[in-house]
C-alpha positions as CSV (number, residue, x, y, z in Angstrom):
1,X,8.3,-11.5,12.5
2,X,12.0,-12.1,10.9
3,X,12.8,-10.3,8.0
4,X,15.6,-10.1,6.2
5,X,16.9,-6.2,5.6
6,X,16.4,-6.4,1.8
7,X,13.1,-8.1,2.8
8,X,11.5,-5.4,4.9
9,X,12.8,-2.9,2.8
10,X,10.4,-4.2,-0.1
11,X,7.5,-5.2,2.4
12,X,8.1,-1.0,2.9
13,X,7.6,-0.2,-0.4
14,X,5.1,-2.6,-1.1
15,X,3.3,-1.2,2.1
16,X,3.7,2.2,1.1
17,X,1.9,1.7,-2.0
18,X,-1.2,0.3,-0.1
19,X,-0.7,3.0,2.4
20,X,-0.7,5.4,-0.8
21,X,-3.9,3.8,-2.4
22,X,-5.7,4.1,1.4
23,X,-5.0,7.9,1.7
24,X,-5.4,8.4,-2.0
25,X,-8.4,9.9,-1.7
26,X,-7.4,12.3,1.3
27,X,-4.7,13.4,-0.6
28,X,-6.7,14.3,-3.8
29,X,-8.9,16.4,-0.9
30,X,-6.1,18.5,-0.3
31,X,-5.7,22.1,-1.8
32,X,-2.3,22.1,-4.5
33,X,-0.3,24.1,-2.8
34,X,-0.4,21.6,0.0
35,X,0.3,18.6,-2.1
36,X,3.5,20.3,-3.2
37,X,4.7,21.0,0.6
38,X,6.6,18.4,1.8
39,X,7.4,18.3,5.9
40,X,10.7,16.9,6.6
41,X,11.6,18.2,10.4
42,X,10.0,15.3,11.9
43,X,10.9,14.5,15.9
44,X,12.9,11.5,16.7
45,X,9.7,9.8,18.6
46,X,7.5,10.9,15.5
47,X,9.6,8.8,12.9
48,X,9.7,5.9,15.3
49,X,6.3,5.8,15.5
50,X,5.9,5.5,11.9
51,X,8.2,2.9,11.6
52,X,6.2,1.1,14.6
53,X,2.9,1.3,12.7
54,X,4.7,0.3,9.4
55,X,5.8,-2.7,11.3
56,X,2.5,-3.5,13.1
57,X,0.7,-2.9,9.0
58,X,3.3,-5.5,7.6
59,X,2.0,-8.6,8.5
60,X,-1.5,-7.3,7.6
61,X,-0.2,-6.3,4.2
62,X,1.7,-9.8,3.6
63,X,-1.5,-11.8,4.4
64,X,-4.2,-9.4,2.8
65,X,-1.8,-9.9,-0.5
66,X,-1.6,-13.7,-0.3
67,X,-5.4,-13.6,0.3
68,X,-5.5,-11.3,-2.9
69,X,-3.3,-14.0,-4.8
70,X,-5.3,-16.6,-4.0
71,X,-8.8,-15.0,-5.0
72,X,-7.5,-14.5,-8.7
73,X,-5.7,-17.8,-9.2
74,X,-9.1,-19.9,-7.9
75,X,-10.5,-17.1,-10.3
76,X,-8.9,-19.2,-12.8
77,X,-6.4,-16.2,-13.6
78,X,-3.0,-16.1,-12.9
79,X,-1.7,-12.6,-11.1
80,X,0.5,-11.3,-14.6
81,X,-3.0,-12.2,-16.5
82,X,-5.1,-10.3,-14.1
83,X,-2.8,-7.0,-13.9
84,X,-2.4,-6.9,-17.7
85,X,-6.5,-7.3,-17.8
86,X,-6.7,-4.4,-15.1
87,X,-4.2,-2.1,-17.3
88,X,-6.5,-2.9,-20.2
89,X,-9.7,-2.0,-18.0
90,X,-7.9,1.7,-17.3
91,X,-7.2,2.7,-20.7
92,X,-10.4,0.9,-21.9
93,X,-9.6,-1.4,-24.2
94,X,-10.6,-4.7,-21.8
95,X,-13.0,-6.4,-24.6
96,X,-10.4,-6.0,-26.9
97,X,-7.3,-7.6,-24.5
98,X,-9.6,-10.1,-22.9
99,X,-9.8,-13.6,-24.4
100,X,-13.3,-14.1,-24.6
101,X,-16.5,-13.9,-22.1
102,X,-15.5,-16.8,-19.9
103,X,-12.0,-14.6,-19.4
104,X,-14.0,-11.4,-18.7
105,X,-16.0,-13.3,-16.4
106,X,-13.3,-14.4,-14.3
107,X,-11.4,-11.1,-14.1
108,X,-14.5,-9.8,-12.7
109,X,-14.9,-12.2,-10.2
110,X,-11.8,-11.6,-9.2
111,X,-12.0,-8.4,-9.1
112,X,-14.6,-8.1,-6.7
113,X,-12.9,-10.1,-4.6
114,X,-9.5,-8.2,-4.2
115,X,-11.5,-4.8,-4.4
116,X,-13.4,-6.3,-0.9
117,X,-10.1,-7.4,0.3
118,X,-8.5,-3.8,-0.2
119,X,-11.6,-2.1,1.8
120,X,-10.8,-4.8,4.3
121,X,-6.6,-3.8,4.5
122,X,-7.8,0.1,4.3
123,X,-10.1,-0.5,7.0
124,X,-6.9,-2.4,8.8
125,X,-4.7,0.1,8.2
126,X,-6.5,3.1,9.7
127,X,-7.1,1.1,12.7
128,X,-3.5,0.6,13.4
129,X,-3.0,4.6,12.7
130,X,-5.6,5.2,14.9
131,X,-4.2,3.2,17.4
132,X,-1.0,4.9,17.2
133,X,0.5,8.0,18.9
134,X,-0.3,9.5,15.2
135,X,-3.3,10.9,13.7
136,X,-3.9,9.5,10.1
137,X,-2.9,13.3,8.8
138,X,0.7,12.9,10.8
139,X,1.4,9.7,9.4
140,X,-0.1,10.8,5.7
141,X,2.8,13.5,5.8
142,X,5.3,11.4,7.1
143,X,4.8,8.5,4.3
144,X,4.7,11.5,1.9
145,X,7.8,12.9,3.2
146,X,9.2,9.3,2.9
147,X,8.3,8.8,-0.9
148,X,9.2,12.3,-1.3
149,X,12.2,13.3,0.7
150,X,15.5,11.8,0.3
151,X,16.4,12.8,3.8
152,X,13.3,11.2,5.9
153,X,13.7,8.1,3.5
154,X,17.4,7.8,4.7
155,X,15.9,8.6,8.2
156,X,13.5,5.9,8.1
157,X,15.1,3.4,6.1
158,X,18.0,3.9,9.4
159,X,14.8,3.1,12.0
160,X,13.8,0.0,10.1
161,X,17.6,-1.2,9.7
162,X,18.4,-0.5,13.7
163,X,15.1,-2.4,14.8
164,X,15.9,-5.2,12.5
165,X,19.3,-5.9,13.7
């Protein structure tokens, strides 16, 4: 795949909030005080490795979304009208945002469909991580480091730019 270096850099951030929902649960597991610990001493070979899987999880990511895009618009919705019906669905107030039976209809029908197609991307994701030279709790502390560390972000974001040129 050819990206474009502002391109890949948001495929990474859009993969890392995926990659965030997948080990969500993992992470809520967790005891506090390790939530707060971030590891930022990471080998050379380990941070290549990340940025490998990221790599590999990309192209997985970019069609799983356009699949997701397309299940909400035959929905009849369009993707702004679903997330603002999801938002209203969080806080509760979805009968009262929602246009009408026919609209609530759709939204869920769509999103049935997306929630199937993130079990399929988690399931896709773990695969590639388990495929890797990293175990799914090595590469949950590097993509924490990376959202939470300046200094394995700049590390990263380095990998990604070198492979890309």
């Amino acid at each position: 795949m050819n990206c474009t270096k502002n391109m890949c850099s948001k495929l990474f951030t859009l993969l890392s909030i995926f990659t965030l929902f997948s080990f969500g649960l993992m992470a809520q597991q967790m005891p506090p005080a390790q939530q707060m610990e971030v590891k930022e001493d990471f080998k050379d070979d380990e941070l290549k490795e990340f940025v490998k899987i990221n790599k590999e999880l990309m192209p997985l990511q970019e069609k799983s979304q356009e699949k997701m895009v397309d299940a909400i618009e035959d929905s009849g919705l369009t993707v702004e009208r679903f997330q603002a019906l999801a938002q209203a669905q969080q806080s509760g107030s979805l009968t009262e945002v929602a246009e009408g039976p026919e609209e609530m209809a759709q939204f869920n029908e769509a999103g049935q469909k997306v929630m199937g197609m993130q079990e399929e991307l988690q399931s896709g994701i773990q695969k590639v991580i388990n495929d890797s030279k990293l175990s799914e709790t090595e590469f949950q502390q590097m993509y924490m480091a990376y959202t939470q560390s300046p200094k394995v972000k700049e590390k990263v974001d380095e990998l990604m730019d070198k492979e890309n040129d």
